[in-house]
C-alpha positions as CSV (number, residue, x, y, z in Angstrom):
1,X,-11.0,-18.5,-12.1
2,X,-13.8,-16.4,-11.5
3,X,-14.0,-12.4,-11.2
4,X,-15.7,-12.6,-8.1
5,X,-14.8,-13.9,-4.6
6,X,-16.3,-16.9,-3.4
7,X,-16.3,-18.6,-0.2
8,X,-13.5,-20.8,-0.7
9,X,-11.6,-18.4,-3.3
10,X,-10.0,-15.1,-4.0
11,X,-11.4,-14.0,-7.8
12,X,-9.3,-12.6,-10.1
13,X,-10.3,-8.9,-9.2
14,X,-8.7,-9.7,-6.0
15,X,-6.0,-11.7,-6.7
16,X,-4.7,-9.4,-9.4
17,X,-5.5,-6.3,-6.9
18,X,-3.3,-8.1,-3.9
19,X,-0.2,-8.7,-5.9
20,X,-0.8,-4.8,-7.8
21,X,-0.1,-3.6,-4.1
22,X,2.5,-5.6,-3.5
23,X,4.6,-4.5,-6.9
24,X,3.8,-0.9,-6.5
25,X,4.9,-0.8,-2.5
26,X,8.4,-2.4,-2.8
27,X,8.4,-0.3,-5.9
28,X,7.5,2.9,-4.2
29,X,9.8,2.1,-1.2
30,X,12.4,1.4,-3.3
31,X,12.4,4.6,-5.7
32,X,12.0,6.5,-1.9
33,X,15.0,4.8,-0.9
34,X,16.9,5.6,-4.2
35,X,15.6,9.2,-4.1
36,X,17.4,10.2,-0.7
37,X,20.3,10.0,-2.5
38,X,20.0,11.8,-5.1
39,X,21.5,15.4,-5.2
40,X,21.0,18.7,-7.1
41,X,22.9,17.8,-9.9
42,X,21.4,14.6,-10.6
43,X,19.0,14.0,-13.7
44,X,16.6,12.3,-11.9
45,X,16.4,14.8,-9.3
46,X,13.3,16.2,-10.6
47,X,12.0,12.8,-12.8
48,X,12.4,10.6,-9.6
49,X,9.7,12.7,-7.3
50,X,7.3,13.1,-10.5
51,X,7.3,9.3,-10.8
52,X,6.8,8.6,-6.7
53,X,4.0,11.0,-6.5
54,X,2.4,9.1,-9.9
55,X,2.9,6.0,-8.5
56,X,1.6,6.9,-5.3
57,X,-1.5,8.3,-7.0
58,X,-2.2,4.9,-8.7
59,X,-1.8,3.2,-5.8
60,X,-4.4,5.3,-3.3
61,X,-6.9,4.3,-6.4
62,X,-6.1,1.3,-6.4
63,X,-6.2,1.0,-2.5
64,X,-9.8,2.5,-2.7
65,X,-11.2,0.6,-5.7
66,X,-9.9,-2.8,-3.2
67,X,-11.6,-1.2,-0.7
68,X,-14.6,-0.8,-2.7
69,X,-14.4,-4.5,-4.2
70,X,-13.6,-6.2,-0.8
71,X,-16.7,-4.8,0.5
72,X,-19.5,-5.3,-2.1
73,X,-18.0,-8.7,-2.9
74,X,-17.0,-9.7,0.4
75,X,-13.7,-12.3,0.8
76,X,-14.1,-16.1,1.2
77,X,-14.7,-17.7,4.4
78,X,-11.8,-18.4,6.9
79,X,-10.4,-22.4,6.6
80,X,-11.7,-23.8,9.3
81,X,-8.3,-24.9,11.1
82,X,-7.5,-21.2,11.1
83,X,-7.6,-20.0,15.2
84,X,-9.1,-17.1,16.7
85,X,-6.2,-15.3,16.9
86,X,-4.8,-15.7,13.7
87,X,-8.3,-14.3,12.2
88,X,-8.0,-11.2,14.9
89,X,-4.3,-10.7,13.6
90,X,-5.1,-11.0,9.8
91,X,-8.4,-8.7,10.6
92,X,-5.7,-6.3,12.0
93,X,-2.6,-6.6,9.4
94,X,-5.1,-5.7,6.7
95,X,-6.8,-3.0,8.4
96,X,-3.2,-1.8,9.1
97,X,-2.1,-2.1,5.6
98,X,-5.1,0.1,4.8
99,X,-4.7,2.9,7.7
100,X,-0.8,2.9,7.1
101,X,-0.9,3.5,3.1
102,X,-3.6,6.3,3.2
103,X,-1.6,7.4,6.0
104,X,1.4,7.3,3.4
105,X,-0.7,8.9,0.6
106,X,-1.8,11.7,2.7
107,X,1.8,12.7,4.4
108,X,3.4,12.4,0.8
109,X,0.4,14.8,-0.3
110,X,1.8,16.9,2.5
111,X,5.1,16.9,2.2
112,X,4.6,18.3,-1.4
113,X,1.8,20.6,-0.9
114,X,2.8,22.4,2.3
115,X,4.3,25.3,0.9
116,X,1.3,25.9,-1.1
117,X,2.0,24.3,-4.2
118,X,-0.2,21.7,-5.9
119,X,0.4,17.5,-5.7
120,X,1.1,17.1,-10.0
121,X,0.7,13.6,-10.6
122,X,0.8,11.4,-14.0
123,X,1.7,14.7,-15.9
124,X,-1.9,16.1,-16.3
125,X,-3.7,15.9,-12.6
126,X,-3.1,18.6,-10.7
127,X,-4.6,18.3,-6.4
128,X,-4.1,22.0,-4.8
129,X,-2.6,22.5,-1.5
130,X,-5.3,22.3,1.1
131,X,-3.5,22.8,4.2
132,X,-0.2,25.7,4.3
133,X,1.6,27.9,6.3
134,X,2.1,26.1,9.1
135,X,5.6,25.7,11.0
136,X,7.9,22.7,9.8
137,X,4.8,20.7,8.7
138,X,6.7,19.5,5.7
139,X,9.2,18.1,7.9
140,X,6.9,16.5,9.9
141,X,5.1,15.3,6.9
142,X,8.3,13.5,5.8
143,X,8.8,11.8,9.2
144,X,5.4,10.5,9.4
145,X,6.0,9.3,5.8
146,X,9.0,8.0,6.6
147,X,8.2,5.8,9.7
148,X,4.9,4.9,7.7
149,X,7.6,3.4,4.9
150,X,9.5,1.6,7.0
151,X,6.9,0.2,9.8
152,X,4.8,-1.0,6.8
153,X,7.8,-3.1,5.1
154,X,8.6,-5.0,8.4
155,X,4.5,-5.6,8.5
156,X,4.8,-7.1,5.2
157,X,7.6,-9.0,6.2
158,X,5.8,-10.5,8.9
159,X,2.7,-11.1,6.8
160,X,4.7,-13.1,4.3
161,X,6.2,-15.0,7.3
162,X,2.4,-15.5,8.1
163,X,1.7,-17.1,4.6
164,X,4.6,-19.7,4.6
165,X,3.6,-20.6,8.0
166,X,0.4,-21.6,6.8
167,X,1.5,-23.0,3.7
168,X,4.8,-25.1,4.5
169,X,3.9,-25.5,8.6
170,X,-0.1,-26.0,8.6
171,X,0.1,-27.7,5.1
172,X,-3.2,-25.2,4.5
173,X,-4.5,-23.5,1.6
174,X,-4.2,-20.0,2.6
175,X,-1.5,-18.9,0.8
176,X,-2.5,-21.0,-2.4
177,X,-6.4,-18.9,-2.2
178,X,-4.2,-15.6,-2.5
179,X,-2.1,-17.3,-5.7
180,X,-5.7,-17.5,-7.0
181,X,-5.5,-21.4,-6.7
């Protein structure tokens, strides 16, 4: 398989990019999901939030280095059986996915920095507070963070739905370009 995208294929780059997002959002969602219950006492009270911002971190460069690679190398051609409307709705999921996990980068930013302190992420990277003193912004930071969360698992849901339609319904190779295939 090549590096680079061709018209009928997803390179490596991409392929290896896609399914990187994929691990570190049900990871992410998951260790946010886990964290809600964690209390004072807990040992991975502190550990827990470290590792989600991290994580986070690695994923908005990731998200941005896609972005980056998507547009210099361009992605293959749509199959040709593909409709209209399924190429407007994939054109929209993935500008979604990209809107909704800046979105999600941004208000995690904010929920940690809106009391002034600094975003610390992977132990040595320290982002300062840009925007403070404003009333309950934190907690409407963690709301928008929140919904963001959630609304972006049941898109996923539905764009997986989307990939088995085409694969086991249309019998096409849309899902198998993704698989790097």
């Amino acid at each position: 398989m090549n590096a680079v995208n061709d018209q009928n294929t997803y390179g490596w780059v991409q392929v290896t990019l896609h399914w990187l997002t994929v691990l570190f959002v049900f990871s992410l969602f998951g260790l946010g999901l886990w964290m809600e219950g964690l209390d004072y006492y807990d040992a991975w009270y502190r550990e827990a939030p470290a590792l989600h911002k991290s994580l986070g971190f690695v994923l908005i460069l990731m998200l941005i280095f896609r972005l980056f690679w998507r547009f210099h190398r361009g992605l293959p051609s749509p199959l040709p059986n593909h409709k209209t409307w399924e190429r407007n709705l994939a054109s929209l999921v993935h500008f979604f996915f990209y809107i909704a996990l800046f979105s999600m980068f941004f208000s995690g930013y904010f929920i940690t920095t809106a009391k002034g302190q600094a975003l610390e992420v992977l132990g040595f990277i320290a982002i300062p507070a840009t925007i403070t003193g404003i009333e309950s912004f934190e907690h409407f930071a963690h709301e928008v963070h929140e919904l963001s969360a959630f609304t972006i698992m049941g898109v996923v849901a539905l764009h997986a739905l989307g990939a088995f339609k085409h694969h086991f319904i249309d019998k096409d190779r849309t899902f198998l370009r993704i698989l790097g295939r």
